[in-house]
Every structure is written in structure tokens, then in C-alpha cells.
C-alpha positions, 0 to 999 in steps of 0.5 A, a space after each residue: 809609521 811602518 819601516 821596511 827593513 833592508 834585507 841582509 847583504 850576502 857579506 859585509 865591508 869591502 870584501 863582498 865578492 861570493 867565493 866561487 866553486 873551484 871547479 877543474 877539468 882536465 886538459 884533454 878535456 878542455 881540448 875535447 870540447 874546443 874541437 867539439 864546439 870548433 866542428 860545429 861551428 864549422 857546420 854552421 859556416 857552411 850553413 851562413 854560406 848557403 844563407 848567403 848565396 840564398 839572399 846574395 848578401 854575405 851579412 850570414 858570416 858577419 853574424 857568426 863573426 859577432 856571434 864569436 865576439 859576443 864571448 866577452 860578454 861572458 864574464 860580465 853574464 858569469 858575474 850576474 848570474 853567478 855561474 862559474 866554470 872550471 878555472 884550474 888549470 883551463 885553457 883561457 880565453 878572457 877574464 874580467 870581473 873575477 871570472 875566467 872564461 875557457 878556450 872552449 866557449 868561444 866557439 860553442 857561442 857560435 853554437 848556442 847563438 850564431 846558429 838559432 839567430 840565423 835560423 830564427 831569421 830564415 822562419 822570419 822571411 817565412 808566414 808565421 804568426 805570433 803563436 807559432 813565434 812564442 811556441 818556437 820560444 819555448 821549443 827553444 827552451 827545452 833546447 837551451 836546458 837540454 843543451 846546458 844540463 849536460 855540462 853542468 853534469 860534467 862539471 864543467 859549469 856551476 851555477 853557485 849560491 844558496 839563493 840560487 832560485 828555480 834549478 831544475 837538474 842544476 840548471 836555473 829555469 830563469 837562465 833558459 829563459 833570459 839566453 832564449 829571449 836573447 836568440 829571438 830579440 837578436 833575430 828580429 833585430 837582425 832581420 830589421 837591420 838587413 834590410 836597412 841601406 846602411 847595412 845592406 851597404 856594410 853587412 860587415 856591421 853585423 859583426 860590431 853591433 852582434 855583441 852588442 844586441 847580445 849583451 843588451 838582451 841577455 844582461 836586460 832580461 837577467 837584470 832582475 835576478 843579477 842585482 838580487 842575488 848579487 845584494 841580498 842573501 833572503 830567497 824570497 827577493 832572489 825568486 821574486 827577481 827570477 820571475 821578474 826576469 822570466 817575465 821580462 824574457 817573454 815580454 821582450 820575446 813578444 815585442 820582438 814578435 810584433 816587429 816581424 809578424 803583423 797583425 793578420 798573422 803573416 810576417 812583415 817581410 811576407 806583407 811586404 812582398 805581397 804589396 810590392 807584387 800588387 804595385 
């Protein structure tokens, strides 16, 4: 009879939590990146009001809105993935699981989120074939780590744990992929909802069921890797997991493709338009 031996936990008992880092920056620092991130969304509020006047409909706001509110799922996010940002002394947003997520981070999820849903959205309207959607998932990629490199830099964010799989400049590879895949579900999602009668009725909706399409594509795609480095300390399982949960980023980012582009390369919405024309 052949037995598999259980890998070893990362600790023992009750107490089980993984020490985090103690990471500080100053506060003007932290009041730095609030205006930083506060401007910016400020941009893009600009950018959902000419969405809005484009497509008459004021859903644009509602989705920068959600955007904001899925911020509290940043703890939950942090607890996963095992990532932490500087807890001394910093100005708090929310805290829950263990982890405290700074003042900061609430607008820079506009940002990260709000922004590429609703620009996702607008290529959507447009012709674009699968190709063109899985390209744009990599292009977005690059963004993602680009985006993030520098802040692990700064030290304002680490990602922690000797079984931290795949980080290239300190910045997990897997992560890239479970916060793109995140932007481009949430965008089909969106598109879909819109032209609903419920949420062409209420686009205030929009602002409850953001965090929620959030929450479930990030947390889903990071699922893999969040039970693995949070129950065992072996490398090989925590890889295995990570690019389990890659695979599922681009999986779930091609079924979200199949929901706007259908199978002559035109998106959905395209096809539709073009039927409606002919009748």
C-alpha cells in the first residue's frame, strides 16, 4: 500500500498565522500617494462622464463607485496571497483578518480597477476578436507589473514568505495574472449586465455587485495558491498551486472573451447591431 505523506504545515497548534514584515512609511508619504491616486481618480471621473454622456446611461459613475467599495476586499486579497503593506503608523482605511489596509489604497483601486473595466468596456462595443482580447490580457499584464514593481520598491507593500512562488523584482508573477484576469471578467460581466432591463433601469446597481465580481474573480483565480501557501511550507505544492491559478487567470479570461466575441471574430454587441440593422 503506498501512503502520501501530508506536507508540513507552516506552523503548529492554534497559533498558525505567518509573522508579517513590519513595514513603515512616513506620513507624508502616505499623504503623498492619497493625492496622487485621489487626482487620478479624479481623472477618471472625468473619463465615466463622457462615457456616460457617450451611452446616455449614468452606469460609468456607479462602476467607479464599486470599484471604491471593492477596497474591503483587500484584507481577505492581503490574507491570501500573503502580501502586507506598511502598518506602522499608517493612515487606516479597513482592517480585518490581521491585515490593515492604508487610506491610500482606496482611490488607487479606482485606478488599478475602475479605469481598465471601463476601458475594457468601451473595446468591447467595438470589433475585436479573441486574439485581439487575449493580447490585450497580456498587455495588461505588463501594466499590472509595472504598476506594482514600483511600490514594492518603495516599500510601501511586501509580498512575504520563503514559499512565495515566481517573483520576478519582488512581484509575484501569479499575482499579474489573478488581478488582470480580474479586470477583464469584471469588464465582460459589466457589459452583460448593462444591457439587462434591471440594470438599464438601476445602473445604481452597479455599485453593489462591483465589489462582488471583484471579490469572486480575484479570490477564485488566487484561490490555488491562497490555500497552498497558507497550509504548507513545501515550494513544490506552493508552485504547482501558482500556476494552477495563472492557468486559471487565462482560462477564466477566455470564457469571459466567449461572452463578447462570438465566433466570426466580431464582438457580440457588433452582431447585434448588425442584425437589428437588417430587420
Amino acid at each position: 500500500m503506498f501512503e502520501i505523506a501530508a506536507a508540513a504545515a507552516i506552523t503548529q497548534g492554534n497559533d498558525w498565522f505567518v509573522v508579517k514584515p513590519a513595514l513603515e512609511k512616513s506620513i507624508a508619504w502616505q499623504n503623498g500617494a492619497t493625492l496622487l491616486f485621489t487626482i487620478l481618480s479624479i481623472a477618471i471621473l472625468f473619463y465615466a462622464h463622457r462615457l456616460a454622456k457617450r451611452h446616455g446611461s449614468s452606469y460609468p459613475y456607479w462602476v467607479v463607485l464599486g470599484s471604491a467599495l471593492a477596497t474591503y476586499y483587500e484584507p481577505l486579497g492581503d490574507f491570501l496571497a500573503h502580501v502586507t503593506y506598511h502598518e506602522v503608523n499608517q493612515i487606516n482605511f479597513t482592517t480585518a483578518f490581521g491585515f490593515m489596509t492604508p487610506l491610500w489604497v482606496l482611490p488607487c483601486y479606482i485606478v488599478f480597477f475602475g479605469y481598465p473595466i471601463l476601458w475594457l468596456g468601451e473595446v468591447i462595443t467595438k470589433d475585436v476578436s479573441m486574439g485581439k482580447w487575449m493580447g490585450l490580457f497580456f498587455a495588461a499584464f505588463v501594466s499590472a507589473w509595472f504598476f506594482e514593481v514600483p511600490i514594492l520598491a518603495m516599500g510601501a507593500t511586501e509580498y512575504y514568505g520563503a514559499n512565495q512562488p515566481f517573483k520576478l523584482l519582488n512581484y509575484p508573477l501569479w499575482m499579474g495574472f489573478a488581478n488582470t484576469a480580474t479586470m477583464f471578467v469584471v469588464a465582460a460581466a459589466v457589459h452583460h449586465l448593462k444591457s439587462t432591463d434591471v440594470f438599464a433601469r438601476m445602473p445604481v446597481l452597479f455599485a453593489a455587485v462591483l465589489p462582488m465580481l471583484v471579490t469572486g474573480a480575484n479570490a477564485g483565480t488566487a484561490l490555488p495558491l491562497g490555500s497552498a501557501i497558507n497550509s504548507t511550507s513545501d515550494t513544490m505544492i506552493t508552485n504547482a498551486m501558482a500556476v494552477l491559478s495563472m492557468a486559471l487567470a487565462l482560462l477564466y479570461t477566455w470564457i469571459a472573451g466567449t461572452l463578447v466575441v462570438d465566433k466570426s471574430g466580431a464582438t457580440v454587441e457588433a452582431t447585434f447591431r448588425t442584425a437589428a440593422s437588417r430587420t
